[in-house]
BAZA-266091 format. One record per residue (C-alpha): residue in one letter; chain; y, x negated, z. Coordinates in Angstrom, 1 decimal. Layout:
PT;A;A;Y;X;Z
...
This chain:
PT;X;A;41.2;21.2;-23.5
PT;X;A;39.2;23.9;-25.0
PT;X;A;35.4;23.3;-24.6
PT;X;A;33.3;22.6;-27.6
PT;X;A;30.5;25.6;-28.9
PT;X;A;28.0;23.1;-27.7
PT;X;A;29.0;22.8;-24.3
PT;X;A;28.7;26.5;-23.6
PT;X;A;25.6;27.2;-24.7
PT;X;A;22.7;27.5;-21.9
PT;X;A;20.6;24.5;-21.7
PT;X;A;17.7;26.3;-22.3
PT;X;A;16.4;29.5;-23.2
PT;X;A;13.7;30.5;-20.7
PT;X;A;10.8;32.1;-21.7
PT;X;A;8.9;32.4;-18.5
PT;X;A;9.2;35.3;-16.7
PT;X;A;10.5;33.1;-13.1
PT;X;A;12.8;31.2;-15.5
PT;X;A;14.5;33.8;-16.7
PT;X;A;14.6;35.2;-13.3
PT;X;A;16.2;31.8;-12.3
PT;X;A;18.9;31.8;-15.1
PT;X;A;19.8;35.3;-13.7
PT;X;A;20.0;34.4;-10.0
PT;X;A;22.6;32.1;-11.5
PT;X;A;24.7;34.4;-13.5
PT;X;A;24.8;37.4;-10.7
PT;X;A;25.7;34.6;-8.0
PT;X;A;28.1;32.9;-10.7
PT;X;A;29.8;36.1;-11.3
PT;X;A;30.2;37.1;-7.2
PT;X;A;32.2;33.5;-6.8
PT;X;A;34.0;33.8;-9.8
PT;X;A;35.1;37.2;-8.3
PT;X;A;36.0;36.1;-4.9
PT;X;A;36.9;32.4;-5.8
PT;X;A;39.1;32.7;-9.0
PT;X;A;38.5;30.8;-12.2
PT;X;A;40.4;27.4;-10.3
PT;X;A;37.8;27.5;-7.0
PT;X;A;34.7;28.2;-8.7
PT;X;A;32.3;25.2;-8.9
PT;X;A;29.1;24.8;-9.9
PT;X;A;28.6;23.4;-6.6
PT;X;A;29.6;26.7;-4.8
PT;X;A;27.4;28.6;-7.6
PT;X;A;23.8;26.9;-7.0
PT;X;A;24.6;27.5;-3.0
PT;X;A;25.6;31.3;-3.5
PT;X;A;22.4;31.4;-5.7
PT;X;A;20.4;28.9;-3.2
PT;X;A;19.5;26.8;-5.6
PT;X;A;20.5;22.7;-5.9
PT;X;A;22.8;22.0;-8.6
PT;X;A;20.1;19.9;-10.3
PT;X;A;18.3;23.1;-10.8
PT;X;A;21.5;25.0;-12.4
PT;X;A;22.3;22.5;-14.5
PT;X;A;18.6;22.8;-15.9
PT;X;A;20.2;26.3;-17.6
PT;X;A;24.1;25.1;-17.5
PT;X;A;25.6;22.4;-18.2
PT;X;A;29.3;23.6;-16.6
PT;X;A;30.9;26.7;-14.8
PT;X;A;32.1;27.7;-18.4
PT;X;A;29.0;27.9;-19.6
PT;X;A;28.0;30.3;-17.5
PT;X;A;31.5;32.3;-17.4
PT;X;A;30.8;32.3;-20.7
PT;X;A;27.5;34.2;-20.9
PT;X;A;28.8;36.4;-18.1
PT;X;A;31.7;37.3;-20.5
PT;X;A;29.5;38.3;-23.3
PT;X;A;27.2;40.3;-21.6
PT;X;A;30.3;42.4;-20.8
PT;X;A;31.8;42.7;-24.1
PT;X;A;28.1;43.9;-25.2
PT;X;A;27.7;46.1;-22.5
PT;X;A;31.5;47.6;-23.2
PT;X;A;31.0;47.8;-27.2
PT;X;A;27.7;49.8;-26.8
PT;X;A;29.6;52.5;-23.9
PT;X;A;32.2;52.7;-26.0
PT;X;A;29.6;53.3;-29.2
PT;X;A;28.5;56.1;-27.6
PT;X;A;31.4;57.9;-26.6
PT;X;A;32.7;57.6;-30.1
PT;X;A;29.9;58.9;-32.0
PT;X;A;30.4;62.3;-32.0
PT;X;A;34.0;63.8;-33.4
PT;X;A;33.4;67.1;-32.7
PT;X;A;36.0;69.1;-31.5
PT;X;A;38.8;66.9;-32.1
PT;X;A;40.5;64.5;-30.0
PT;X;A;40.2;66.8;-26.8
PT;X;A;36.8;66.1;-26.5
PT;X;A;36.1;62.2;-28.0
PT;X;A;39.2;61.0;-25.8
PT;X;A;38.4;62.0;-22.5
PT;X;A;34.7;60.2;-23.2
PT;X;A;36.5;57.0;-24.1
PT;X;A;39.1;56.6;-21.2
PT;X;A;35.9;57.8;-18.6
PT;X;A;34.1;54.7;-20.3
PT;X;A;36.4;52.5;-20.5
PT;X;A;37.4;52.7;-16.9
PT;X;A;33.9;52.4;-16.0
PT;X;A;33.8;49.0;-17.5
PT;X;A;36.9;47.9;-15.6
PT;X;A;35.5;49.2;-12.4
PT;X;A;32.1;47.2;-12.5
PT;X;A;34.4;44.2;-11.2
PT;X;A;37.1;44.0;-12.1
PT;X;A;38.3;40.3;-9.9
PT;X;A;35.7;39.1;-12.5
PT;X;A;37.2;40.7;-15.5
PT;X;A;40.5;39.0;-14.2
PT;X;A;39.1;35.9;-14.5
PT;X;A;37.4;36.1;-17.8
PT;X;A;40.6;37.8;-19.8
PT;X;A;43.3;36.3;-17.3
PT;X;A;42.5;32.9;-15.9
PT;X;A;39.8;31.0;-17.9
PT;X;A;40.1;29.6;-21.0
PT;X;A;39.1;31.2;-23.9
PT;X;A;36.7;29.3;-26.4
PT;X;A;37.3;30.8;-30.1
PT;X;A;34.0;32.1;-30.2
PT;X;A;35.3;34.2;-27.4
PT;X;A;38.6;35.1;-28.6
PT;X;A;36.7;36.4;-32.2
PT;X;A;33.9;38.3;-30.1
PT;X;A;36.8;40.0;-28.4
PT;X;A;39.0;40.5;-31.4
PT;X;A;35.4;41.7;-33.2
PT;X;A;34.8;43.9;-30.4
PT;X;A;38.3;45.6;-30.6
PT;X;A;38.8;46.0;-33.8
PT;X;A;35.1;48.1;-34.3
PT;X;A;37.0;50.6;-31.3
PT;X;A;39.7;50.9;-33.6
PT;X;A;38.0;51.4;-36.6
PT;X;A;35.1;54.0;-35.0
PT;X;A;38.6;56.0;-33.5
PT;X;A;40.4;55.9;-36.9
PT;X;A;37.1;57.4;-38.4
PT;X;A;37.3;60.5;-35.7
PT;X;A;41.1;60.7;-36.8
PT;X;A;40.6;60.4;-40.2
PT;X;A;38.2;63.7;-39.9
PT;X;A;39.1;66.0;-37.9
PT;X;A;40.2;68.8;-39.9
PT;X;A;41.8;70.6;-36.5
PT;X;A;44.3;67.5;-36.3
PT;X;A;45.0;65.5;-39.3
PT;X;A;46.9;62.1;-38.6
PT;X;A;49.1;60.8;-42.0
PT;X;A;48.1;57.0;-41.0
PT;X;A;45.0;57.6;-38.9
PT;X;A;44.3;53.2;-38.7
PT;X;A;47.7;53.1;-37.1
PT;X;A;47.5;55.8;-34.3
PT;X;A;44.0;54.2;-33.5
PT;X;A;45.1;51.2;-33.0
PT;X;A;48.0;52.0;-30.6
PT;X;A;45.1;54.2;-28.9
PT;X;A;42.8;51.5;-28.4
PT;X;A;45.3;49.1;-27.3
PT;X;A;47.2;51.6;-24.9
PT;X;A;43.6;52.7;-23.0
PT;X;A;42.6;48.9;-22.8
PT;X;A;45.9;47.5;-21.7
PT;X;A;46.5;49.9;-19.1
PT;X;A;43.4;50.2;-17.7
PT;X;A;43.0;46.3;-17.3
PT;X;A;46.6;46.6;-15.8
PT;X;A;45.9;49.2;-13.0
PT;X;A;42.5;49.0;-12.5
PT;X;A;41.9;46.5;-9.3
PT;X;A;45.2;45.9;-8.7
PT;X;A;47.5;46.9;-5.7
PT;X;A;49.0;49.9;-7.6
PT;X;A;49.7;52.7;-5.9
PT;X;A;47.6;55.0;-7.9
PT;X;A;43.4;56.0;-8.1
PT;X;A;41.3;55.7;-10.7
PT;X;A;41.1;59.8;-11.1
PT;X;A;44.8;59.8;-11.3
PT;X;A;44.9;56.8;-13.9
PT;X;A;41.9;58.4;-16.0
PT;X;A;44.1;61.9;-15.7
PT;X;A;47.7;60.1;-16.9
PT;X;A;46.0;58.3;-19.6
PT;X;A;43.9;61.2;-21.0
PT;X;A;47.1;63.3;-21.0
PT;X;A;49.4;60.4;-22.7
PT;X;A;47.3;59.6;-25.4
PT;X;A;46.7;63.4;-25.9
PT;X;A;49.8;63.7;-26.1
PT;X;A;50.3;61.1;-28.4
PT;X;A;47.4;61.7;-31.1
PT;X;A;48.8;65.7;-31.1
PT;X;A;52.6;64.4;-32.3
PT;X;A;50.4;62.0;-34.6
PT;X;A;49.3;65.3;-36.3
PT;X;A;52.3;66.9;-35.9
PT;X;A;54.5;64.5;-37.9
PT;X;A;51.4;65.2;-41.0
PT;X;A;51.9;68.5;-40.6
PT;X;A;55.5;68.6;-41.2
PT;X;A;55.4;66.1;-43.5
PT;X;A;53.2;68.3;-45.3
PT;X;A;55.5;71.5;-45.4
PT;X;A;57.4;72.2;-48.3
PT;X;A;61.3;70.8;-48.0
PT;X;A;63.7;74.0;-48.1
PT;X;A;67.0;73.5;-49.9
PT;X;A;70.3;73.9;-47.6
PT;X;A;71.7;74.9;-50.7
């Protein structure tokens, strides 16, 4: 059963300088045994030990284990959304220049832990506020690379909300599929095949606009 809003908000928001140390010894051990216990073996007994604290004093902050994978998942959407900001800001140069920053990002924030990442987006359940930060948080990739489509005057993409779209999800999907996992293949050589598929991609994107901007010629 999906938790209520209520139940994953932090007890308290500390304002003290040693309890907001406390509340962050909680999420960095929370996020270590979430990584190396899965979403089903995490406890909030096994957290206050990894953060030597007694559970009496976590559940001071939390009241349960999805409180705090909560906040942990958050943090990384925030921390994704404002990498990702940055790589998109600047269009120059067309796609050749924007989509090498985004996959290199991207990556990045699959590599920071990706065991933990597993657990958020693969193993936990997903409160709605969750699911519509996430969906919020795609959905402003898409529309920041459909504005870099849109104008580039060295590339021009007929349906530039479209290709963006297939962009975004093509980067994320495959990046959360390889990254961590026992694949046969390194991060250089994922960040190479990526950068050159949705290269190559974007560039038939522009194609198909150019000739679909050409005059027709009669056969007759």
């Amino acid at each position: 059963m999906p938790r209520r809003p209520d139940d994953l908000r932090p007890r308290k928001s500390p304002r003290q300088e040693r309890s907001r140390a406390t509340q962050q010894r909680i999420l960095v051990a929370a996020a270590r045994v979430f990584a190396d216990e899965g979403y089903p073996g995490t406890t909030t007994d096994r957290i206050a030990h990894a953060a030597g604290l007694s559970v009496g004093s976590l559940y001071q902050y939390f009241g349960n284990k999805d409180a705090i994978l909560h906040v942990l998942a958050l943090s990384h959407l925030d921390q994704a959304d404002q990498a990702i900001r940055a790589a998109l800001t600047d269009g120059k140069g067309g796609h050749q220049r924007w989509l090498p920053r985004l996959v290199e990002v991207v990556i990045a924030s699959h590599r920071e832990s990706p065991a933990l990442q597993r657990v958020i987006f693969d193993q936990a359940p997903r409160s709605a506020e969750l699911v519509a930060r996430f969906e919020e948080s795609q959905q402003a990739a898409v529309t920041a690379i459909a504005e870099l489509l849109r104008t580039d005057e060295i590339h021009p993409i007929t349906a530039p909300d479209t290709t963006a779209l297939l962009v975004a999800a093509s980067i994320e999907s495959l990046t959360h599929r390889f990254i961590g996992s026992a694949a046969p293949i390194t991060t250089e050589a994922l960040a190479e095949e990526l950068i050159m598929m949705v290269a190559s991609y974007v560039a038939a994107a522009a194609g198909r606009c150019g000739e679909r901007g050409r005059p027709q010629v009669s056969s007759s």
